[in-house]
Backbone as CSV, one residue per row, in Angstrom:
resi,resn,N_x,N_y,N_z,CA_x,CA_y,CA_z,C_x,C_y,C_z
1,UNK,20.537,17.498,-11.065,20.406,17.748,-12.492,18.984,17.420,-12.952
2,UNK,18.576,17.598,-14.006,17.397,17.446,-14.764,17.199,16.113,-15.222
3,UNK,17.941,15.202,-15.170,17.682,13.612,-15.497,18.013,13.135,-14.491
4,UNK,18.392,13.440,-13.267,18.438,12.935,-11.846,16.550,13.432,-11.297
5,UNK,16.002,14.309,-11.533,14.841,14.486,-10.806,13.744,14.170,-11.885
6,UNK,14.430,13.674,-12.860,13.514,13.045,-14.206,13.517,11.878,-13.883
7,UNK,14.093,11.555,-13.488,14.446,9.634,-13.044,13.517,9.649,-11.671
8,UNK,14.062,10.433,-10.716,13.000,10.462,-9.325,11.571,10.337,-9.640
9,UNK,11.388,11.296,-10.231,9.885,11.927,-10.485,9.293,10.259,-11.739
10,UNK,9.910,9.730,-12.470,9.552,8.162,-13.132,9.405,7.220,-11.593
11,UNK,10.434,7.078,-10.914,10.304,6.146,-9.848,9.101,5.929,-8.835
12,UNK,9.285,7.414,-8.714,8.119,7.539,-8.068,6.422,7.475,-8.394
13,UNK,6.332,7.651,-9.767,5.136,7.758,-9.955,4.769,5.914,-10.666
14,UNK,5.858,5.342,-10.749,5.961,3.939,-10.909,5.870,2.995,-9.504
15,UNK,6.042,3.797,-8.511,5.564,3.526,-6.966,4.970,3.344,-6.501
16,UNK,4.090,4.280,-6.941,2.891,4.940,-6.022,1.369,4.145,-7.249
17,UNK,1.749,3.903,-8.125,0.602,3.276,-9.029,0.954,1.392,-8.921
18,UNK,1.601,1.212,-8.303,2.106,-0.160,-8.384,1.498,-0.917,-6.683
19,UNK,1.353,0.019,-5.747,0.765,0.080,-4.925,-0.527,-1.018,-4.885
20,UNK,-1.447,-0.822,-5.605,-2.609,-2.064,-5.572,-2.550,-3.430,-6.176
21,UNK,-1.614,-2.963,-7.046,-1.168,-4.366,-7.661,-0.284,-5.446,-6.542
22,UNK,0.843,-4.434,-5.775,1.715,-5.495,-5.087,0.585,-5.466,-3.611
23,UNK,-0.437,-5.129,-3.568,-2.040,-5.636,-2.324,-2.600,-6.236,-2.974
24,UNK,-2.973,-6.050,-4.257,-4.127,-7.635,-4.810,-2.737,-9.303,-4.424
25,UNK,-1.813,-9.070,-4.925,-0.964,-10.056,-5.029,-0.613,-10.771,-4.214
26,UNK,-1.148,-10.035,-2.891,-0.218,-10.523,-1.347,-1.735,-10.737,-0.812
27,UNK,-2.478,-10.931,-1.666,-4.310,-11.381,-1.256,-5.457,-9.937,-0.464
28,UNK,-4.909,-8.854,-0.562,-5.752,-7.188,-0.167,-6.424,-7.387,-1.658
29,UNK,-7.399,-8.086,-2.055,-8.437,-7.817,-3.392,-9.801,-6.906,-3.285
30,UNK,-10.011,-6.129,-4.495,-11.176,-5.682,-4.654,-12.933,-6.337,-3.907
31,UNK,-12.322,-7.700,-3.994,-13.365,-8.694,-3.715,-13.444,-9.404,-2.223
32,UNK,-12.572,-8.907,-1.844,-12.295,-8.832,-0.188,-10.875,-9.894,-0.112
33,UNK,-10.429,-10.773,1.269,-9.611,-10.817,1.203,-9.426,-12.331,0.673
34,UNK,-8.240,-12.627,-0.012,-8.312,-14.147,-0.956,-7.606,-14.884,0.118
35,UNK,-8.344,-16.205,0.220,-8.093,-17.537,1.120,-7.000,-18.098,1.108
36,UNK,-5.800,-18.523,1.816,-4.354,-18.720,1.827,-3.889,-18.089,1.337
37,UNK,-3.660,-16.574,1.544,-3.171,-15.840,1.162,-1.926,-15.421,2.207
38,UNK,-1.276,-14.158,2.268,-0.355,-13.546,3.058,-1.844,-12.568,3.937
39,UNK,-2.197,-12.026,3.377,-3.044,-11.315,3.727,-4.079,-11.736,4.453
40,UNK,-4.786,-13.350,4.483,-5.494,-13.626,5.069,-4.708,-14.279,6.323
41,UNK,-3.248,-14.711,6.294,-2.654,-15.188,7.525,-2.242,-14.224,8.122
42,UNK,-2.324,-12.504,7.648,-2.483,-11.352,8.728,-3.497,-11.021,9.048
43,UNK,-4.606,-11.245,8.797,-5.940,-11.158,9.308,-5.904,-12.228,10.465
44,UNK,-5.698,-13.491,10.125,-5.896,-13.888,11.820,-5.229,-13.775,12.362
45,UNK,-3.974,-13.240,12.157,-3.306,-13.391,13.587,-3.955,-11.885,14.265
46,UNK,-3.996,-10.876,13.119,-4.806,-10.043,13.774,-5.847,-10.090,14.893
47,UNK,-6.836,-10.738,13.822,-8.003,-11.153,14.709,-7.874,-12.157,16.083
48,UNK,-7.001,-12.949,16.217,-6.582,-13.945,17.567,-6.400,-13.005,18.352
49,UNK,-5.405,-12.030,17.820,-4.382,-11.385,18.829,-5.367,-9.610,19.486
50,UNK,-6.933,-9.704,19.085,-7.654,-8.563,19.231,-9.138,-9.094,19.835
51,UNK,-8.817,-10.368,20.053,-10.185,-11.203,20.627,-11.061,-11.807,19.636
52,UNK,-10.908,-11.493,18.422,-11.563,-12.140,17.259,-12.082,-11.133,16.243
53,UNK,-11.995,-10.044,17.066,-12.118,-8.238,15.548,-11.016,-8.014,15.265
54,UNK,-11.375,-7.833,14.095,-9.717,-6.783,13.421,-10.612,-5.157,14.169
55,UNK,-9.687,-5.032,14.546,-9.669,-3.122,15.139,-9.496,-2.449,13.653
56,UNK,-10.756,-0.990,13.494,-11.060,-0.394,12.675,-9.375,0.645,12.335
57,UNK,-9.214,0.756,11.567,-7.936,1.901,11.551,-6.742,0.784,11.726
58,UNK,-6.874,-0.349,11.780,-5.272,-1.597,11.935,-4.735,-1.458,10.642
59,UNK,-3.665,-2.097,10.768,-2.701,-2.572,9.548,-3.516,-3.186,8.467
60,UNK,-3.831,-4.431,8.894,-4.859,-5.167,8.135,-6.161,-4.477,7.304
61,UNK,-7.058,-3.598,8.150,-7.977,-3.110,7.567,-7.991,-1.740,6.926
62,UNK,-6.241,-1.531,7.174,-6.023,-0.167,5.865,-5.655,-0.566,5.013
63,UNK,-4.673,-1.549,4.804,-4.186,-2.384,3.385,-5.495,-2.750,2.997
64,UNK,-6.348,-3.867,3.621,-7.745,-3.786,2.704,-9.035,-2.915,2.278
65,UNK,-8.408,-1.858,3.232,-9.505,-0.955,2.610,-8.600,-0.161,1.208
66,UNK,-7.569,-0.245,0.612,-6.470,0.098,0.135,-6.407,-0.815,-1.229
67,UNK,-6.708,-2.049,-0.960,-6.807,-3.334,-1.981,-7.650,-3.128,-2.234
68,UNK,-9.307,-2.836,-1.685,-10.683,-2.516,-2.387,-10.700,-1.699,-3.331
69,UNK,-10.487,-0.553,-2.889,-10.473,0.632,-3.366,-9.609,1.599,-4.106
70,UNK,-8.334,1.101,-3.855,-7.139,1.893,-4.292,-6.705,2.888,-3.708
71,UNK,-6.117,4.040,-3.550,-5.644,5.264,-2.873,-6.271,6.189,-3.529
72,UNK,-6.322,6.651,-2.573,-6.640,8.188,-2.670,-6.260,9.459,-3.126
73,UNK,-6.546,10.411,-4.145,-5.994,11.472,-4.892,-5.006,12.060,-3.608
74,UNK,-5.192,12.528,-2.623,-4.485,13.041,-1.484,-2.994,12.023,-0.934
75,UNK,-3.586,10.302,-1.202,-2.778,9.899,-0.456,-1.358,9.600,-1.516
76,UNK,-2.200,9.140,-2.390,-1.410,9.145,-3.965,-0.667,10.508,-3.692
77,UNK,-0.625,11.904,-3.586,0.104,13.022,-3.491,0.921,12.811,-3.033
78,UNK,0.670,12.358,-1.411,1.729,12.371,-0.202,2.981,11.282,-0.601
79,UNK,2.283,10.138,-0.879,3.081,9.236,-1.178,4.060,9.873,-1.952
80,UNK,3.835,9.852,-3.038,4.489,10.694,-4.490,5.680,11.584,-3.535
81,UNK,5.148,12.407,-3.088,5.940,13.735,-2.744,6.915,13.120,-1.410
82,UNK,6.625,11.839,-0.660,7.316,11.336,0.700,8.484,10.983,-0.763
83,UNK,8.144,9.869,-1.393,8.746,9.435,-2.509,10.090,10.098,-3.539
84,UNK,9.306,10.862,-3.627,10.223,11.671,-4.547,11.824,12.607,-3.369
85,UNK,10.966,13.367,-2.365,11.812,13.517,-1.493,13.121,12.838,-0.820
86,UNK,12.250,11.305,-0.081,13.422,10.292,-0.316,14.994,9.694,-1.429
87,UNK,14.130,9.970,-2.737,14.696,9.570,-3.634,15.599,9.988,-4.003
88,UNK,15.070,11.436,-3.985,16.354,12.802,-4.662,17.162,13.065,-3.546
89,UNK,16.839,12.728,-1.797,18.113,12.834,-1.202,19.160,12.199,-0.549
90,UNK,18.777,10.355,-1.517,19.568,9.515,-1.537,20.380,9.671,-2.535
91,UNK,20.679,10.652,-3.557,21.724,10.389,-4.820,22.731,11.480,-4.458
């Protein structure tokens, strides 16, 4: 119905913009990564567990390149559209 993919299409775009907020919070900041954080106790184990680099393209250094910067018009899309898909064919 039309207030079933009105509701999806709210969820989702309440998703996909909420995104940097729940990475600043878990320590992925604009300002790099914040000290006792969640985020900085995945950085080292990263880094222990890689010889002492975080590897370019990891978990770690896409969430913070993600917390810097925010998403991307493209990725923001995909998301949205993985999102919305999911949503409408769980009801």
């Amino acid at each position: 119905s039309v207030g079933t993919l009105l509701g999806t299409l709210k969820a989702t775009i309440v998703s996909v913009a909420s995104v940097p907020t729940v990475l600043g919070a878990v320590g992925f900041t604009g300002a790099g990564i914040a000290a006792s954080s969640l985020a900085a106790k995945m950085m080292s184990s990263a880094a222990i567990a890689n010889g002492g680099g975080i590897a370019a393209g990891s978990l770690v250094a896409t969430l913070q390149s993600v917390g810097a910067a925010g998403l991307s018009l493209s990725t923001k899309i995909i998301l949205g559209s993985l999102g919305s898909v999911l949503t409408f064919l769980s009801f």
